[in-house]
C-alpha positions as semicolon CSV with decimal commas, in nm:
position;residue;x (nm);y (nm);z (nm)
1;X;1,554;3,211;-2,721
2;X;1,698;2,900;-2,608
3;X;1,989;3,088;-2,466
4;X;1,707;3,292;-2,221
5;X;1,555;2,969;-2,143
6;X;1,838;2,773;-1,993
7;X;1,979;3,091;-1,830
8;X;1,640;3,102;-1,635
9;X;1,617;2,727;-1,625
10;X;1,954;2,573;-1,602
11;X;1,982;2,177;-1,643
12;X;2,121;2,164;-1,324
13;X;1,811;2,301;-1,104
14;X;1,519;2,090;-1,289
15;X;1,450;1,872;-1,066
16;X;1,164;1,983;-0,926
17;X;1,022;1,968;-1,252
18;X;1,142;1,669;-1,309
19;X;1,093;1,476;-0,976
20;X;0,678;1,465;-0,877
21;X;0,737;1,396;-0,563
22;X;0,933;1,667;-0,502
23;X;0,689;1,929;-0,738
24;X;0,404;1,782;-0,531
25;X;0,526;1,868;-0,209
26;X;0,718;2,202;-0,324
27;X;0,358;2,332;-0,482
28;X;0,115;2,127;-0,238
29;X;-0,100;2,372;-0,145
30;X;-0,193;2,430;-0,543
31;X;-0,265;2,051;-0,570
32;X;-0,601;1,938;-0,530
33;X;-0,528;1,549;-0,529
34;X;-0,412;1,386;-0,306
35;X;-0,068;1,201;-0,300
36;X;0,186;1,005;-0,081
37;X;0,552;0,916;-0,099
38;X;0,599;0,508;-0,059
39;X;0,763;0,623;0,248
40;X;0,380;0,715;0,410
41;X;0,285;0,363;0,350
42;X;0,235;0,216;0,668
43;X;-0,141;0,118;0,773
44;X;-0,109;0,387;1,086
45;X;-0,058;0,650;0,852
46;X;-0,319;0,918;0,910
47;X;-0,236;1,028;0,588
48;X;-0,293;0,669;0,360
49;X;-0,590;0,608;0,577
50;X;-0,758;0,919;0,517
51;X;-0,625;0,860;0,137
52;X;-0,794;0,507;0,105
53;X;-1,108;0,571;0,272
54;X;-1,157;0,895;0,022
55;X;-1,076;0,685;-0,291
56;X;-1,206;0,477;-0,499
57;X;-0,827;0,334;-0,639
58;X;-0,469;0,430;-0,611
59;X;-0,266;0,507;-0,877
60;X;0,111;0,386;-0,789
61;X;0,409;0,507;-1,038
62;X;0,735;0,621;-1,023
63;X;0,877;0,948;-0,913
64;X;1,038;1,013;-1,272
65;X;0,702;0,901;-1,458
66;X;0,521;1,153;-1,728
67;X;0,177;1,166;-1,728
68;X;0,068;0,926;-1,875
69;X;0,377;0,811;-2,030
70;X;0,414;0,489;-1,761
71;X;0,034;0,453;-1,690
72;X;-0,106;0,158;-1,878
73;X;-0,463;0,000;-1,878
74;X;-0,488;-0,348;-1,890
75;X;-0,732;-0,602;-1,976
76;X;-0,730;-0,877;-1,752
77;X;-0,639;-1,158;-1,967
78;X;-0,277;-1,020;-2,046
79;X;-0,273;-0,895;-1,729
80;X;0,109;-0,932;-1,609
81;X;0,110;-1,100;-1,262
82;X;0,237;-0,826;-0,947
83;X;0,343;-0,814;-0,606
84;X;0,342;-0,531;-0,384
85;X;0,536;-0,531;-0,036
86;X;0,484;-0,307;0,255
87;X;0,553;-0,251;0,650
88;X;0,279;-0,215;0,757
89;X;0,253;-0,174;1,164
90;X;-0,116;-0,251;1,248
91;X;-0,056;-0,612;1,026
92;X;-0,350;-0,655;0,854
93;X;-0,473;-0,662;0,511
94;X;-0,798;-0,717;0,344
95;X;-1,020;-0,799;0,049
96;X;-1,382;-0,747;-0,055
97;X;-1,542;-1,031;-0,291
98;X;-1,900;-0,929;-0,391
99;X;-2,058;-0,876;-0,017
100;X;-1,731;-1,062;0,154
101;X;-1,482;-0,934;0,321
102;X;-1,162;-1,137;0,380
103;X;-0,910;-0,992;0,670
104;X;-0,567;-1,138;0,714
105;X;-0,396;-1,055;1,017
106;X;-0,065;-1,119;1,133
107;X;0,108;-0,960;1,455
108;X;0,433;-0,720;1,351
109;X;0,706;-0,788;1,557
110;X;0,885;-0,456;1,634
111;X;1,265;-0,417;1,650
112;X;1,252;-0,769;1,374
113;X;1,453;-0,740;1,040
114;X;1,162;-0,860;0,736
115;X;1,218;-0,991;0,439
116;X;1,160;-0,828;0,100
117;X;1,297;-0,467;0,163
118;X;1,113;-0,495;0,479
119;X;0,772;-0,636;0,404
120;X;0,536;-0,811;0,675
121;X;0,265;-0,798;0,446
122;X;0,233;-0,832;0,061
123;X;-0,050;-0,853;-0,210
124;X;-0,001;-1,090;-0,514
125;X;-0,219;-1,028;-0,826
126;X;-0,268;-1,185;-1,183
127;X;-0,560;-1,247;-1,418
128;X;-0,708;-1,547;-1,180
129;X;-0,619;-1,504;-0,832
130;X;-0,577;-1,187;-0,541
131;X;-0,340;-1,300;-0,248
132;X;-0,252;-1,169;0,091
133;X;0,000;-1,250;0,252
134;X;0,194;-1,227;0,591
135;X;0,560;-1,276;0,634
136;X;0,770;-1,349;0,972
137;X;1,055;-1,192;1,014
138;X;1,396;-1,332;0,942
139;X;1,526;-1,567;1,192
140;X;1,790;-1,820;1,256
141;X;1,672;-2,108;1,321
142;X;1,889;-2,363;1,459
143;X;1,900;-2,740;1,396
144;X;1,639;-2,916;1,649
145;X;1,516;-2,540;1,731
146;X;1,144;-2,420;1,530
147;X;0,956;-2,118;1,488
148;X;0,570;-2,028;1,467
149;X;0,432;-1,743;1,223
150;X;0,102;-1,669;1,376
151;X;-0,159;-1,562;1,129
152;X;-0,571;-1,474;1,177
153;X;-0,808;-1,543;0,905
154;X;-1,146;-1,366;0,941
155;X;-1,432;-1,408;0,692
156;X;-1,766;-1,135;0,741
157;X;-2,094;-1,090;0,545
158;X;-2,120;-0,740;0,475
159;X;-2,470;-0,573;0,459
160;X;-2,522;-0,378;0,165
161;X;-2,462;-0,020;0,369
162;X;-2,099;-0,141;0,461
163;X;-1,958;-0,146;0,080
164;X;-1,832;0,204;0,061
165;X;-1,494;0,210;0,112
166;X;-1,540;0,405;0,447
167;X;-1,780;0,177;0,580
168;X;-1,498;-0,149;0,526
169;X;-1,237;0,010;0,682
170;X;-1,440;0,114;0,986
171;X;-1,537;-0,325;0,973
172;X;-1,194;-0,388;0,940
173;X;-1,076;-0,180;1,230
174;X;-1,322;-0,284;1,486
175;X;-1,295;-0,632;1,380
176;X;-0,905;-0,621;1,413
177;X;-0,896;-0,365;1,727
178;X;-1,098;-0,691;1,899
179;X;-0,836;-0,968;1,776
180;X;-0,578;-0,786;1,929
181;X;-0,704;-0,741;2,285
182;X;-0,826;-1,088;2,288
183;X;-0,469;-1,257;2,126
């Protein structure tokens, strides 16, 4: 039997069953869920937009993960502290507190090398504290010579109607769409 079995599935070709990303997009039309390669994260991807205003969380794990297998719940007083970088284009991020919504927005610079594999924006978490931050790009800066690193704080009471995930990032757009024509 085990003869048959790696005649019709030789070590060599499993990597489609071994690689989700790849079974995801070889069998996407049988998958119900919806999914993204770190490579579609970029805030003016139709794709992650229409994937965070339909859910309620995302779920981020490795390629090579089982299920299951590298998923872990944790309570948040052993919660180990993470950061999360990403390019993200429109450069802004946000936060919800209660009926608060905090918006950080700092102007990408195209054609600019970033730090961090690339990051202008990146979220910090542990057990006390959520951070957003913005990050220039990487300059020389020569002695007597200085940079700036612009960045737009905006605080909003939201009504109760404007909670939903859908209703925030319509906020958030209009709110940055503004900024930007009047920077």
């Amino acid at each position: 039997m085990y003869e048959y079995q790696l005649r019709m599935n030789p070590k060599g070709s499993r990597e489609l069953l071994e690689n989700k990303v790849q079974f995801l997009n070889h069998y996407k039309l049988l998958v119900k869920r919806m999914f993204l390669h770190i490579s579609g994260f970029s805030s003016d991807s139709v794709e992650l937009n229409e994937m965070l205003r339909k859910s309620e969380r995302l779920v981020l794990k490795g390629s090579r993960g089982q299920v299951g297998k590298e998923v872990e719940v944790i309570s948040s007083g052993t919660y180990t502290p993470q950061k999360l970088g990403l390019l993200c284009h429109n450069g802004w991020l946000a936060y919800l507190n209660e009926n608060t919504l905090f918006i950080k927005y700092s102007p990408k610079q195209s054609e600019m090398t970033y730090p961090d594999l690339g990051s202008n924006l990146e979220v910090y978490v542990d057990h006390k504290i959520l951070e957003l931050e913005t990050l220039s790009p990487l300059v020389e800066i020569f002695p007597g010579k200085s940079i700036s690193h612009k960045e737009v704080w905006i605080l909003k009471k939201m009504a109760p109607d404007q909670l939903e995930p859908e209703a925030i990032f319509e906020v958030v757009s209009e709110l940055v769409s503004t900024l930007i024509t009047e920077l």
